[in-house]
MIDOSE-1310 file (N, C-alpha, C; in nm, 2 decimals, decimal comma, always signed):
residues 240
xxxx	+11,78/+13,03/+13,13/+11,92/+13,03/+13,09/+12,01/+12,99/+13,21; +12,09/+12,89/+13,16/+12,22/+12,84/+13,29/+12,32/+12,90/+13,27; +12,35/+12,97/+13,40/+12,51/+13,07/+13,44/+12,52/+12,98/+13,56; +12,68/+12,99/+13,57/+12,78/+12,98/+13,68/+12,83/+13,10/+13,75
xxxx	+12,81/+13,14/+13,85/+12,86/+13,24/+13,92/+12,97/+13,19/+13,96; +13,11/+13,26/+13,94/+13,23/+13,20/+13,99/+13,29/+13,27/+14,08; +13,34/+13,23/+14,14/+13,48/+13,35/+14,22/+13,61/+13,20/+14,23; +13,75/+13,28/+14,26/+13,89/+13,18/+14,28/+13,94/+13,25/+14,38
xxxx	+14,02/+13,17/+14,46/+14,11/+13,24/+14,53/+14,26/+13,15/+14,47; +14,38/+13,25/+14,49/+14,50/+13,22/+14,45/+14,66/+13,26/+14,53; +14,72/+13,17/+14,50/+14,88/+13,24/+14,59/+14,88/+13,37/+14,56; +14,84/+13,47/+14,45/+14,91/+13,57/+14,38/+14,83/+13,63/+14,30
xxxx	+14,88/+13,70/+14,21/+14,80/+13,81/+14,11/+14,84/+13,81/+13,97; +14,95/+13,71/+13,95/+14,96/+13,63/+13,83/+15,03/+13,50/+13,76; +14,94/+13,40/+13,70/+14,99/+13,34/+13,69/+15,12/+13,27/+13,61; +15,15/+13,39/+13,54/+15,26/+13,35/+13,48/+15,40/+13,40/+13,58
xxxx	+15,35/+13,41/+13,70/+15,51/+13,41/+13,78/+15,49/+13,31/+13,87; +15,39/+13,20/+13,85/+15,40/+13,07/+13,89/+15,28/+13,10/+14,03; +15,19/+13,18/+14,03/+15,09/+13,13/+14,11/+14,98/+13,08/+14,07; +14,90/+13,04/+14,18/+14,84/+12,93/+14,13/+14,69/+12,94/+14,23
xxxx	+14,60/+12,84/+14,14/+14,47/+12,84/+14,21/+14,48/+12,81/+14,35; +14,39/+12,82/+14,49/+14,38/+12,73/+14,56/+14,23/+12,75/+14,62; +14,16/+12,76/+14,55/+14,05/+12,73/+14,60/+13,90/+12,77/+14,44; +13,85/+12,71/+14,39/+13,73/+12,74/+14,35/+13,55/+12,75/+14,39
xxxx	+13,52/+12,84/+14,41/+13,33/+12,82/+14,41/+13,26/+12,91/+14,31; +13,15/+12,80/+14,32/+13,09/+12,81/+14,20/+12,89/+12,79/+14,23; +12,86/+12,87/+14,18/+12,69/+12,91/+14,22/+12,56/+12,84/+14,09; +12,56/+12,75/+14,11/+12,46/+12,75/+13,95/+12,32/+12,83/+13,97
xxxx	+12,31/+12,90/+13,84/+12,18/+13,01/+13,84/+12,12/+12,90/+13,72; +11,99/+12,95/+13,70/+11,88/+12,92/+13,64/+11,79/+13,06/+13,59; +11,78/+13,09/+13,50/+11,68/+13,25/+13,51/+11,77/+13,37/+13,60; +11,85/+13,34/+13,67/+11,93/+13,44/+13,78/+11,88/+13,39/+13,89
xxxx	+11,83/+13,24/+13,90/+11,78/+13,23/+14,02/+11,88/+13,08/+14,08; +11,95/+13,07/+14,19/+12,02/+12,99/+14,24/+11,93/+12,86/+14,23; +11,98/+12,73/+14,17/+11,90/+12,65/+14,20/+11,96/+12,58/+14,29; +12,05/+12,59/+14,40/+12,12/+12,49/+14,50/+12,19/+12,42/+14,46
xxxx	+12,23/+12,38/+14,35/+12,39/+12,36/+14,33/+12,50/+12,43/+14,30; +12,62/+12,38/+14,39/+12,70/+12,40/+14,41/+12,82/+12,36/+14,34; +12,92/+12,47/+14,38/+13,06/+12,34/+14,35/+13,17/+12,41/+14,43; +13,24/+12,34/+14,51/+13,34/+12,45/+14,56/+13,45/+12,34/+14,65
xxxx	+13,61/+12,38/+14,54/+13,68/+12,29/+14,61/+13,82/+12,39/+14,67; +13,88/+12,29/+14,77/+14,05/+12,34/+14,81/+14,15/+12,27/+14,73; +14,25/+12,36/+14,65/+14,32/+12,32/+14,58/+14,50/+12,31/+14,67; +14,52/+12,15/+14,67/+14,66/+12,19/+14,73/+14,76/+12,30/+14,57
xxxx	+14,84/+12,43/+14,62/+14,90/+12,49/+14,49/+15,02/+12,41/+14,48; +15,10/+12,30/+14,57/+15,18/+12,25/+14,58/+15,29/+12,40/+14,57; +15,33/+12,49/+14,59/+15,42/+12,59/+14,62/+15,38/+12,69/+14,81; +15,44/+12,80/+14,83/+15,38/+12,86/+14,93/+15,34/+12,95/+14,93
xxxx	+15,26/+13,00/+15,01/+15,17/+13,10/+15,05/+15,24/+13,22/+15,11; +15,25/+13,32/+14,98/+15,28/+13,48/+15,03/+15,20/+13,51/+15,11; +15,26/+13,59/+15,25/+15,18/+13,62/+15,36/+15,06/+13,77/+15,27; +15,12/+13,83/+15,17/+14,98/+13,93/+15,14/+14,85/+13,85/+15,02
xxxx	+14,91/+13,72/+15,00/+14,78/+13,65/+14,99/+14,68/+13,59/+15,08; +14,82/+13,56/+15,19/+14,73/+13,50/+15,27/+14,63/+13,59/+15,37; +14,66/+13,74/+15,35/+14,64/+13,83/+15,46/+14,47/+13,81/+15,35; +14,46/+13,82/+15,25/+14,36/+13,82/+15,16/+14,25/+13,73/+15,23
xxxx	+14,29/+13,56/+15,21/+14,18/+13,53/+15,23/+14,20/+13,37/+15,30; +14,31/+13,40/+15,38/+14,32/+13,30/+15,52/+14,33/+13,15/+15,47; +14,40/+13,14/+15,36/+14,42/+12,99/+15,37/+14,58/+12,98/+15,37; +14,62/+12,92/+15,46/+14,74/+12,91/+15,51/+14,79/+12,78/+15,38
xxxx	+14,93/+12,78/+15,38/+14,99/+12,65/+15,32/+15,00/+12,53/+15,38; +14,97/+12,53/+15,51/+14,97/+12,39/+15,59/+14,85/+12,36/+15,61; +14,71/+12,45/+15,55/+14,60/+12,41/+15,56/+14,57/+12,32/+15,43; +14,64/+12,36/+15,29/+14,57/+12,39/+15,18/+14,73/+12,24/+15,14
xxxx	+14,78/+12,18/+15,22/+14,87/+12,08/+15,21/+14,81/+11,98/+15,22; +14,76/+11,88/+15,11/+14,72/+11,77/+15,14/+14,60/+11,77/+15,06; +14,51/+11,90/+15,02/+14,42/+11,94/+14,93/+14,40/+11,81/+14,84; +14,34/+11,82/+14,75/+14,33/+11,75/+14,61/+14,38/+11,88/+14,51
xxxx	+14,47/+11,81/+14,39/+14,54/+11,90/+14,34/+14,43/+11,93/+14,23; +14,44/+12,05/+14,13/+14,33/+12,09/+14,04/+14,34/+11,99/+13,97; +14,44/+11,89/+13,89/+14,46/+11,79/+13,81/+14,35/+11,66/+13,86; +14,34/+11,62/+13,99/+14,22/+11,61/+14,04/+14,06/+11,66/+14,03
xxxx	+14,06/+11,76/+14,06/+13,91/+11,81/+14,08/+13,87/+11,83/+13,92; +13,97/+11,89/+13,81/+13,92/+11,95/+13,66/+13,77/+11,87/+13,62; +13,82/+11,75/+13,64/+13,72/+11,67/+13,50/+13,58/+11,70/+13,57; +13,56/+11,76/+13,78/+13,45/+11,75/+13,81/+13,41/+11,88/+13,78
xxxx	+13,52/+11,99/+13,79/+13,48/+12,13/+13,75/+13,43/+12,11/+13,63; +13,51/+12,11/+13,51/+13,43/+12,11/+13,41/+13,27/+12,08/+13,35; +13,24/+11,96/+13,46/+13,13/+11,88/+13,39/+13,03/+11,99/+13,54; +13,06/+11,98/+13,60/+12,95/+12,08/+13,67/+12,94/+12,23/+13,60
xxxx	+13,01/+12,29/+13,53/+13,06/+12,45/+13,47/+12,96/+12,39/+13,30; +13,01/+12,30/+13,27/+12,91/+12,27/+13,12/+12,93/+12,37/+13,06; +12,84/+12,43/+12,94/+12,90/+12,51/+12,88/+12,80/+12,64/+12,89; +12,76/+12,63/+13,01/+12,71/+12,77/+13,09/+12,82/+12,91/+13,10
xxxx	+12,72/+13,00/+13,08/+12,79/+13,13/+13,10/+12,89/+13,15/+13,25; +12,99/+13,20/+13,29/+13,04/+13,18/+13,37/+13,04/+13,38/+13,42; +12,99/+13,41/+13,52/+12,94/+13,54/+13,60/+13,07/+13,50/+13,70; +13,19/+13,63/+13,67/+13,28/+13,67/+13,78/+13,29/+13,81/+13,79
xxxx	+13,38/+13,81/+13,86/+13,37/+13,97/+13,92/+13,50/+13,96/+13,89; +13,52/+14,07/+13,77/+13,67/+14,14/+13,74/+13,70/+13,97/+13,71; +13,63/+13,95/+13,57/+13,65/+13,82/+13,54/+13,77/+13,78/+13,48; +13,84/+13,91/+13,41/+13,99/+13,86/+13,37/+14,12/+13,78/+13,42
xxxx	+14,08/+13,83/+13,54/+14,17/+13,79/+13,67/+14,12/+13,65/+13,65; +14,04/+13,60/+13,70/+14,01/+13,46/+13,75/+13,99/+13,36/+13,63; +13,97/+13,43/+13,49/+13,95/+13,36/+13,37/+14,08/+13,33/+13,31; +14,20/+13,40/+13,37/+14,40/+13,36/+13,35/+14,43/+13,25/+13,42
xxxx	+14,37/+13,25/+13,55/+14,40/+13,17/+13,61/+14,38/+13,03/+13,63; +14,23/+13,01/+13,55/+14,20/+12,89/+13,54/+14,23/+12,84/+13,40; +14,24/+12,91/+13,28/+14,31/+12,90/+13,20/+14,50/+12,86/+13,20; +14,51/+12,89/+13,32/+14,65/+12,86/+13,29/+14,71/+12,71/+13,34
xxxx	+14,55/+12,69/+13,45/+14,51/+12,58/+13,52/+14,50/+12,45/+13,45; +14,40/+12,50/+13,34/+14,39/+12,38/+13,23/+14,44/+12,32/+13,14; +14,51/+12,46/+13,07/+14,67/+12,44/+13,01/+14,76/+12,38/+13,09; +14,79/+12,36/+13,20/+14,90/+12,30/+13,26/+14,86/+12,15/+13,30
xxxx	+14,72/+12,10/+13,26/+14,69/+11,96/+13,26/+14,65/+11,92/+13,14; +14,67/+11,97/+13,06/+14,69/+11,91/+12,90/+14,50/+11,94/+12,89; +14,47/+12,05/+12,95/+14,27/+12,05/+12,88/+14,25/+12,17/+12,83; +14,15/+12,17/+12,75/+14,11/+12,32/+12,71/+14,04/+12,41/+12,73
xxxx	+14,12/+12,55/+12,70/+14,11/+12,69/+12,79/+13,97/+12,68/+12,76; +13,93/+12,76/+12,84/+13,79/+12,84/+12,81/+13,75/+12,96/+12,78; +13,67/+12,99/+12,67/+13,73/+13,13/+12,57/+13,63/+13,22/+12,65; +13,69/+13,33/+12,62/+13,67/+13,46/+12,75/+13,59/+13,51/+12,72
xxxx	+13,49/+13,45/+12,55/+13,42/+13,53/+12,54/+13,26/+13,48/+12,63; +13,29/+13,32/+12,70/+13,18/+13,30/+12,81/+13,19/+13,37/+12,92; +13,26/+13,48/+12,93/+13,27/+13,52/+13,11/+13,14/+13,66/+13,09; +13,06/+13,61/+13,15/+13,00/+13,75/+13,18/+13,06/+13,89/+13,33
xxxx	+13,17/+13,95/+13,26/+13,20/+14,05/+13,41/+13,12/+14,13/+13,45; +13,08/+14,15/+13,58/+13,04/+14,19/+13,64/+13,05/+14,33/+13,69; +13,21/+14,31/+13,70/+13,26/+14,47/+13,72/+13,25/+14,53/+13,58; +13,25/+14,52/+13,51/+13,24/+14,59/+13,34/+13,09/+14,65/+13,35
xxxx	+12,96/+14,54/+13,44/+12,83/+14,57/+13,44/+12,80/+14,66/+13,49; +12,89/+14,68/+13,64/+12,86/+14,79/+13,76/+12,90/+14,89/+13,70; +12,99/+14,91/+13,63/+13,07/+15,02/+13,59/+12,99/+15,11/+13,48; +12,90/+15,03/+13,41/+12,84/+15,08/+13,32/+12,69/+15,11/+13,35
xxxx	+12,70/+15,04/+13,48/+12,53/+15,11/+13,53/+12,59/+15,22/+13,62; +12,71/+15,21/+13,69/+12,73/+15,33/+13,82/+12,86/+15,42/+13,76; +12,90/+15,48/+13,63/+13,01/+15,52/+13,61/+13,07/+15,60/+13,71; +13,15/+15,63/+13,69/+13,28/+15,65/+13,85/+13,24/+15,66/+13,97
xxxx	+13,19/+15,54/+14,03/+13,14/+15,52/+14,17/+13,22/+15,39/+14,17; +13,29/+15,33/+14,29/+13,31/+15,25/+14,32/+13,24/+15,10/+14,33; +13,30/+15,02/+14,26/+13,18/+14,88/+14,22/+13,32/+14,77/+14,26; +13,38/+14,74/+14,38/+13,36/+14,65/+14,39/+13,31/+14,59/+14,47
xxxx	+13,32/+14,48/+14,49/+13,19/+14,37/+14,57/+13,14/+14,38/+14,67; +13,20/+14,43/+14,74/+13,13/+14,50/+14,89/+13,08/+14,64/+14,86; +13,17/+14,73/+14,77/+13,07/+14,90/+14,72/+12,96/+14,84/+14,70; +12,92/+14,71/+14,60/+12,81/+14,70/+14,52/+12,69/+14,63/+14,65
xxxx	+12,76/+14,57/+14,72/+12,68/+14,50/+14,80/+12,60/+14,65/+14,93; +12,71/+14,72/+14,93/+12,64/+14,88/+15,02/+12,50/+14,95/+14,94; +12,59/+14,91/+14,83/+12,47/+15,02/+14,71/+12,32/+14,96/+14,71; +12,33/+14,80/+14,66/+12,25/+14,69/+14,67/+12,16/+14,67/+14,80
xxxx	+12,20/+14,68/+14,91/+12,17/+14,65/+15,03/+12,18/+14,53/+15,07; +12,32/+14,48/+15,03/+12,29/+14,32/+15,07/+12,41/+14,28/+15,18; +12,35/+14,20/+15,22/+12,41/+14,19/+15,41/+12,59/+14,12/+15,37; +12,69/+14,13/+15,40/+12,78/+14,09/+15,36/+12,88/+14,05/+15,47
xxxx	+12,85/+14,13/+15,57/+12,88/+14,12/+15,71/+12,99/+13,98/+15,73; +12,94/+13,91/+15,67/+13,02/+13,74/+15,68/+13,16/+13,73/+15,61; +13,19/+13,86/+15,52/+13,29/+13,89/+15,44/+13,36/+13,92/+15,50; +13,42/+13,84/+15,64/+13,55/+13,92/+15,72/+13,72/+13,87/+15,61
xxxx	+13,68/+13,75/+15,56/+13,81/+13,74/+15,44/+13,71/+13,71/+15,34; +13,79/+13,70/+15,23/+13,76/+13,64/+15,12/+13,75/+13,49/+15,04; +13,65/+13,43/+15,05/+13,61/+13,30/+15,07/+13,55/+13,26/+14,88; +13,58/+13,20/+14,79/+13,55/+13,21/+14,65/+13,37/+13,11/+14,66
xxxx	+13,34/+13,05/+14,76/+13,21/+12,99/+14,78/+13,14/+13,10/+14,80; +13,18/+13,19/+14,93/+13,11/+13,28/+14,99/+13,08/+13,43/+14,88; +13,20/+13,44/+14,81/+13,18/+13,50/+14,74/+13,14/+13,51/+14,65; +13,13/+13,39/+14,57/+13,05/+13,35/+14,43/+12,86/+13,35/+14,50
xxxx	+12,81/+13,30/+14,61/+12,68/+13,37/+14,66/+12,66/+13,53/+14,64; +12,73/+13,61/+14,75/+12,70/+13,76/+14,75/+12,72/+13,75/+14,62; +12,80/+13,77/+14,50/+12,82/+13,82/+14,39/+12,63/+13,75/+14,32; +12,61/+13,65/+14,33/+12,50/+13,58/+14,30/+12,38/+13,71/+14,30
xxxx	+12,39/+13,76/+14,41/+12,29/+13,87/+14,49/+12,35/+13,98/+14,38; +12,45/+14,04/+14,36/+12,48/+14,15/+14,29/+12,43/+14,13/+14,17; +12,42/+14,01/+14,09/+12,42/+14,01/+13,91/+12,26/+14,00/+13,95; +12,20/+13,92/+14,02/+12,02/+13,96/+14,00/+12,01/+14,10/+14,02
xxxx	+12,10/+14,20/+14,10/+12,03/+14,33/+14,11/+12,09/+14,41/+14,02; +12,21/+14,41/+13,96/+12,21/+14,44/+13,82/+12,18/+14,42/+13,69; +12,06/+14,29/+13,70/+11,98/+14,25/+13,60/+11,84/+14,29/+13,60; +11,85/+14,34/+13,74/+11,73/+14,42/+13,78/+11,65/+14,32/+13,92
xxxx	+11,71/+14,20/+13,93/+11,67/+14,06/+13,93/+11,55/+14,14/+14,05; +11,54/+14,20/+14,18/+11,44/+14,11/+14,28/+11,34/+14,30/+14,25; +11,33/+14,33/+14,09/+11,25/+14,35/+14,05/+11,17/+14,34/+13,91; +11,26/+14,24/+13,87/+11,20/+14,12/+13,76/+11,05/+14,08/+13,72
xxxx	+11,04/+14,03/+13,82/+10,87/+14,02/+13,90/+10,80/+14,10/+13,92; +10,67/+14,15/+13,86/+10,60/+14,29/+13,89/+10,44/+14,24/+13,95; +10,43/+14,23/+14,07/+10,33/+14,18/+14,14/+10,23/+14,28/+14,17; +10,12/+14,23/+14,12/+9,98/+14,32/+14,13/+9,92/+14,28/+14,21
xxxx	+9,88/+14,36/+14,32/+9,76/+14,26/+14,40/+9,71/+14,38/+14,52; +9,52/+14,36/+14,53/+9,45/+14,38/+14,59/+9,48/+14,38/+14,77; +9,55/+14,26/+14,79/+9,55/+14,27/+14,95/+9,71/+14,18/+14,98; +9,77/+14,13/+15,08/+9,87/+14,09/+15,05/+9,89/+13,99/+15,03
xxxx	+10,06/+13,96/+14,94/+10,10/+13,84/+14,85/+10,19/+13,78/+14,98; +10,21/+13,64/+14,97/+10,31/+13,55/+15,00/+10,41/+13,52/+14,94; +10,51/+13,49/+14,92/+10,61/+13,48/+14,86/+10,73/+13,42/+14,94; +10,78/+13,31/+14,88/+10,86/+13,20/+14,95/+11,00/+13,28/+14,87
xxxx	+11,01/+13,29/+14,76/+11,14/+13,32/+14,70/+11,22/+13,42/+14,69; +11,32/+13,47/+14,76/+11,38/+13,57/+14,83/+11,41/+13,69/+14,72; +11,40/+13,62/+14,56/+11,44/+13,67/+14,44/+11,32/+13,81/+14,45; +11,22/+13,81/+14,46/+11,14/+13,89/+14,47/+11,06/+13,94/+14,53
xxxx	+11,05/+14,11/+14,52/+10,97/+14,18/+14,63/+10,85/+14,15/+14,67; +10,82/+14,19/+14,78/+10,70/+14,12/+14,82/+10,59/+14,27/+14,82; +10,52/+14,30/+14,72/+10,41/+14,43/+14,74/+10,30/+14,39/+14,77; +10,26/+14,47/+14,93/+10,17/+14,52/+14,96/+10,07/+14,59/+14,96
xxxx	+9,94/+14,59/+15,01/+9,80/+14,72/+14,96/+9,86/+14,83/+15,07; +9,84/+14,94/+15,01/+9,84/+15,04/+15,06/+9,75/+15,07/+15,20; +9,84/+15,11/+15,29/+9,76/+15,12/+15,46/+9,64/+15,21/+15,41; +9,69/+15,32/+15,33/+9,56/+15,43/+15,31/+9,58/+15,45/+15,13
xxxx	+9,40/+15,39/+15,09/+9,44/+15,48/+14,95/+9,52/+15,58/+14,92; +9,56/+15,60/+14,78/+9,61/+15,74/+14,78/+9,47/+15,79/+14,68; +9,48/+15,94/+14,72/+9,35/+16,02/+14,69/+9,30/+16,05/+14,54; +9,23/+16,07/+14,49/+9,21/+16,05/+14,34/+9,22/+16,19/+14,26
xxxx	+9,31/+16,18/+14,14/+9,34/+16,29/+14,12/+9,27/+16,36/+14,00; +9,22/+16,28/+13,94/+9,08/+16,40/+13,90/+8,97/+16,50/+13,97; +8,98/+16,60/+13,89/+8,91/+16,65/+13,97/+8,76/+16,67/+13,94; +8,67/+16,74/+14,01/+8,57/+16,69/+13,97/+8,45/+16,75/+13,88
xxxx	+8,54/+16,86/+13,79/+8,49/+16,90/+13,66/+8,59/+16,81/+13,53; +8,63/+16,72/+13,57/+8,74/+16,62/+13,46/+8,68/+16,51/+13,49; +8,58/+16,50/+13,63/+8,49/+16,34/+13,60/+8,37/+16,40/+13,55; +8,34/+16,51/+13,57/+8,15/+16,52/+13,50/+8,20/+16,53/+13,35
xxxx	+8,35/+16,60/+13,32/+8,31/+16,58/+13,16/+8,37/+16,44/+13,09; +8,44/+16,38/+13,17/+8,44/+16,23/+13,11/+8,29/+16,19/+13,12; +8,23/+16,15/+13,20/+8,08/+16,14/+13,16/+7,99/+16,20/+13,07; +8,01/+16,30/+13,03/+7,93/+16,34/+12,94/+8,00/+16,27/+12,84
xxxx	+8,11/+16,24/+12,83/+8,15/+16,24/+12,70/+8,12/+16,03/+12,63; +8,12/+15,97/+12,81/+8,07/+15,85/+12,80/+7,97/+15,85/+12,71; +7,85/+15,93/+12,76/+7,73/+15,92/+12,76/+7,72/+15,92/+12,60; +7,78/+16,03/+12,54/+7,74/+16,01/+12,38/+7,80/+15,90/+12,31
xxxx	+7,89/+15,76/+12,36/+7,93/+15,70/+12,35/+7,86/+15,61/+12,29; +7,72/+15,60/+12,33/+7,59/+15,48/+12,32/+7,64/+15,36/+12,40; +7,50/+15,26/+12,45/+7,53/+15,16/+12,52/+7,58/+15,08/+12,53; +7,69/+15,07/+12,40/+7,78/+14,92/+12,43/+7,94/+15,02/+12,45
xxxx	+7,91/+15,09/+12,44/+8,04/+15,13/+12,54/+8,15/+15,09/+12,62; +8,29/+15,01/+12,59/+8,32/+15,00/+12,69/+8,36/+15,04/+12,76; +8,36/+15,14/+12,84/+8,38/+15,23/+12,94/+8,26/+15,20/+13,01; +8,14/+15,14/+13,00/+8,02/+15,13/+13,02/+8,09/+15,02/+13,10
xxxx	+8,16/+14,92/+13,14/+8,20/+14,82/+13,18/+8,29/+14,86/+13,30; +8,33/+14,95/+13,30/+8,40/+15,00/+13,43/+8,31/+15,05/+13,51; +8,30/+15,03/+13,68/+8,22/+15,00/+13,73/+8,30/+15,09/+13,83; +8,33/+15,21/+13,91/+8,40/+15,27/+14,01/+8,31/+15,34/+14,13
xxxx	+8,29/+15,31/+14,28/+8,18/+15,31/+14,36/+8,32/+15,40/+14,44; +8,32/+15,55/+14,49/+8,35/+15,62/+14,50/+8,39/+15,56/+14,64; +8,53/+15,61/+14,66/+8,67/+15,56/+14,75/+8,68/+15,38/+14,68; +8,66/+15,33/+14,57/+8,74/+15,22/+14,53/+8,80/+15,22/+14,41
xxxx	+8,92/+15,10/+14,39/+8,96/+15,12/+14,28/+8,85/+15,05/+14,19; +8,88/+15,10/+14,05/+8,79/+15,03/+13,92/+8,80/+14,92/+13,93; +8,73/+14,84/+13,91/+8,74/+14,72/+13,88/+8,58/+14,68/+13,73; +8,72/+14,62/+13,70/+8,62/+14,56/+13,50/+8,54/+14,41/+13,56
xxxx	+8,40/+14,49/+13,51/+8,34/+14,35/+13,51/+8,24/+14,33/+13,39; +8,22/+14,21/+13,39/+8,15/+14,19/+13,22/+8,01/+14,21/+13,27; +7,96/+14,30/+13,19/+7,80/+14,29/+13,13/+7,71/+14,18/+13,14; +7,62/+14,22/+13,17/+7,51/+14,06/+13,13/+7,48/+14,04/+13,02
């Protein structure tokens, strides 16, 4: 399945008192797994920059002057976003804003019922604990450290990390194995053999009477097929 992980940054906190996008990124998933595309642009807002937005996430108005305006970038947003599920954090916020985006270039909104939120997700796995994006990232264990502002590229990644570990993602994968696994893809844990068996917990009037009980079994038994040489695990092997 294809999701967009999104994040925006903006002059403000709403758009109907005339603030405006100025920045989008965007993460494409596959399965919840990043396939390396991207999308992430600087929007000039053509207005200026409240210093408690800008305290947010450092993009000044003399940086973000000369940008390409969203009227510009839409037709590439759109066609990279396709009609994939769109993964935001406290998606309401950022689902106004681009909607109000699109409406103000004559294109059409995009209905809210594609946003998968995030924060709606944390909340319902961690009721009254703190879930936003750095709580989730503490709880998670994921390194965020690089989050000294708020960056909608940088942030649509980490968030990327949060929806796999609320999907369960980098235990998805249930790896069985005898000695150890290699694993190139960061999505999933890498399990190990144990330094020391653990001890076996039958005891050893619960293995003489499983045997007896084999034994009346007759010889095609399959239990007769289990083969266990005392300190190993069972291992099935076929009959001659």
């Amino acid at each position: 399945m294809r999701e967009i992980v999104l994040d925006t940054e903006t002059t403000g906190l709403d758009p109907s008192d005339g603030h405006r996008l100025v920045e989008i990124g965007g993460i494409e998933l596959y399965n919840c797994i990043p396939t390396g595309q991207v999308f992430h642009r600087y929007i000039d807002p053509q207005r200026d920059m409240p210093e408690s937005a800008f305290e947010v996430h450092g993009l000044s108005r003399e940086f973000l002057t000369g940008k390409p305006l969203f009227e510009h970038v839409v037709e590439e947003f759109l066609v990279f976003v396709g009609d994939a599920k769109l993964v935001i954090h406290n998606a309401e916020f950022d689902m106004r804003f681009l909607n109000a985006e699109l409406q103000r270039v004559g294109r059409s909104m995009i209905a809210f019922n594609r946003a998968v939120d995030t924060l709606a997700l944390a909340r319902r796995r961690h009721p009254g604990l703190p879930n936003s994006l750095d709580a989730l990232c503490v709880r998670y264990g994921i390194d965020n450290s690089r989050r000294t502002k708020h960056g909608a590229l940088l942030d649509a990644e980490i968030l990327a990390e949060v929806y796999a570990e609320l999907n369960g993602g980098r235990q998805a994968a249930l790896l069985l194995a005898t000695g150890d696994i290699r694993v190139e893809r960061a999505d999933i844990i890498v399990v190990r053999q144990r330094p020391e068996p653990l001890q076996p917990r039958l005891s050893a009037d619960e293995a003489s009477s499983h045997a007896r009980f084999v034994e009346h079994l007759g010889k095609h038994a399959l239990w007769l097929s289990y083969i266990a040489d005392a300190g190993e695990t069972p291992e099935l092997r076929k009959r001659a």
